[in-house]
N, C-alpha and C positions, 0 to 999 in steps of 0.2 A: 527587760534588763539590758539586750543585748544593743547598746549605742554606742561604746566607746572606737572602732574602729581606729586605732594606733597607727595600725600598717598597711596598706593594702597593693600589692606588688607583687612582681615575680620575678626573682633572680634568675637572671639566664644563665643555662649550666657553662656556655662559654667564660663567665665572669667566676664562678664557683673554680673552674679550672685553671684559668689567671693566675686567682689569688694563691690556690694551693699551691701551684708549680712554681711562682713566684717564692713562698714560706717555703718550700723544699730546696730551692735554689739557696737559699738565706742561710736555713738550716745547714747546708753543706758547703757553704763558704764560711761561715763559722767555729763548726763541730770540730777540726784539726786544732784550733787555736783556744778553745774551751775546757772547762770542766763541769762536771755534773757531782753535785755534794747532795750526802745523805741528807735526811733529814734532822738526825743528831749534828753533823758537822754546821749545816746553817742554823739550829739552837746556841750552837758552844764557841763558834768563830767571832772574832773583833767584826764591827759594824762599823763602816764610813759611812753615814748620812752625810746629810749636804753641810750639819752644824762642823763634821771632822774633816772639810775638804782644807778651811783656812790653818788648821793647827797640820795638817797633813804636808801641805808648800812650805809652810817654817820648817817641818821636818826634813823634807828633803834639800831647804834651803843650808840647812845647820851640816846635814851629812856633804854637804858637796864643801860649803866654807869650812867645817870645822871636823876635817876627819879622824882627826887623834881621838876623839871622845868614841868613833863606832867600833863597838866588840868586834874580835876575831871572827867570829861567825857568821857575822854581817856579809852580807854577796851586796854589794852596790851596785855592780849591775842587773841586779835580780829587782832590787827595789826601783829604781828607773823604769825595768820594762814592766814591773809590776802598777805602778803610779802612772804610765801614758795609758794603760787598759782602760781604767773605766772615763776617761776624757773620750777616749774615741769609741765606746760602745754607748755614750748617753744618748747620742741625737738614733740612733736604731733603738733604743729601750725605748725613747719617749712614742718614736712612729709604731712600734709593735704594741706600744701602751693603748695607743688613739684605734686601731686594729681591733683591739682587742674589746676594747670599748666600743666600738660599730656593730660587730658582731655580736658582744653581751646584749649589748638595747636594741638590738635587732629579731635577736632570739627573745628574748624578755615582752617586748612589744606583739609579738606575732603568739606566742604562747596567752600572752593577758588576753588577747583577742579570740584566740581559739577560745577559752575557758569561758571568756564572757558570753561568745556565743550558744558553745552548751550548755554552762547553765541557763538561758532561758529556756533551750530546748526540754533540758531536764525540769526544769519544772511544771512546762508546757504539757509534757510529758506525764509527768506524777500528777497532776490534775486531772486529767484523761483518763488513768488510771482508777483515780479515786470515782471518777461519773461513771466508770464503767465501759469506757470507749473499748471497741475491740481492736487487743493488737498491742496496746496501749500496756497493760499490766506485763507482759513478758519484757517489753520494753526498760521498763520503770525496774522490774525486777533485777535487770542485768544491769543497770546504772548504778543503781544505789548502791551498789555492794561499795565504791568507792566513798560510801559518805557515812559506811556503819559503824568505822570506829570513833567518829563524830558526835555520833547521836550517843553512842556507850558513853566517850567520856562524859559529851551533856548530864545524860542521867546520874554517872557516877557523881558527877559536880553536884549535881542537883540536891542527892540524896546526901551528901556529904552535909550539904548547909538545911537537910531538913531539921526541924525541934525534934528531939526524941522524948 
């Protein structure tokens, strides 16, 4: 089974150390000028996508030419400093995007790999077991415990679509 090898490398903990101290740097030239929203508040909050960027510049187009029209309540300079935020946080959303993506298929690729490799072991294993190899069945005993809710639901499936 075991042929796919995805990854095969070793991160130097100098580079491991880079990256974090670099993210902690990031994090704390940021975190002053930030907020952090519940999870209810990012449910129930307005959503600018990329389709509300063009109706967003007529908006601010309209409040700068035509200010009779904005309510008393309106802070204009709130909305200004609100409208430059996410122009100058996109080009670090999209690098922390690409990061983040490196890391995901990095982790994912080296996981697929550990697993492919045990499983042939395991089953290399559980056949050894079953000939009677010594050593082999203590082996197999301690592995499997990760594939018994597997086999339960099989069965359950199983007996589910038997005729009665």
């Amino acid at each position: 089974m075991a042929k796919q090898n995805l990854i095969s490398t070793t991160i130097p903990s100098a580079a491991i150390i880079l990256m974090e101290a670099s993210l902690h740097t990031a994090i704390d030239a940021i975190a002053p000028h930030a907020v952090s929203l519940t999870d209810k508040q990012r449910k129930d909050l307005f959503k600018m996508g990329d389709k509300s960027t063009d109706i967003a510049a007529k908006m601010k187009g309209y409040l700068g030419s035509n200010p009779e029209f904005t309510p008393n309540y309106v802070n204009k300079a709130d909305f200004d400093m609100d409208y430059a935020i996410p122009e100058a946080l996109r080009t670090a959303m999209a690098l922390s995007q690409q990061l983040n993506d490196l890391i995901d298929d990095t982790i994912m690729a080296a996981g697929s790999d550990i697993m492919d490799v045990g499983m042939s072991y395991y089953h290399s294993v559980r056949s050894a077991a079953h000939d009677g190899a010594p050593g082999a069945k203590a082996i197999y005993e301690d592995l499997k415990v990760r594939f018994a809710n597997k086999s339960a639901r099989q069965s359950t499936a199983a007996a589910k679509n038997e005729p009665k």
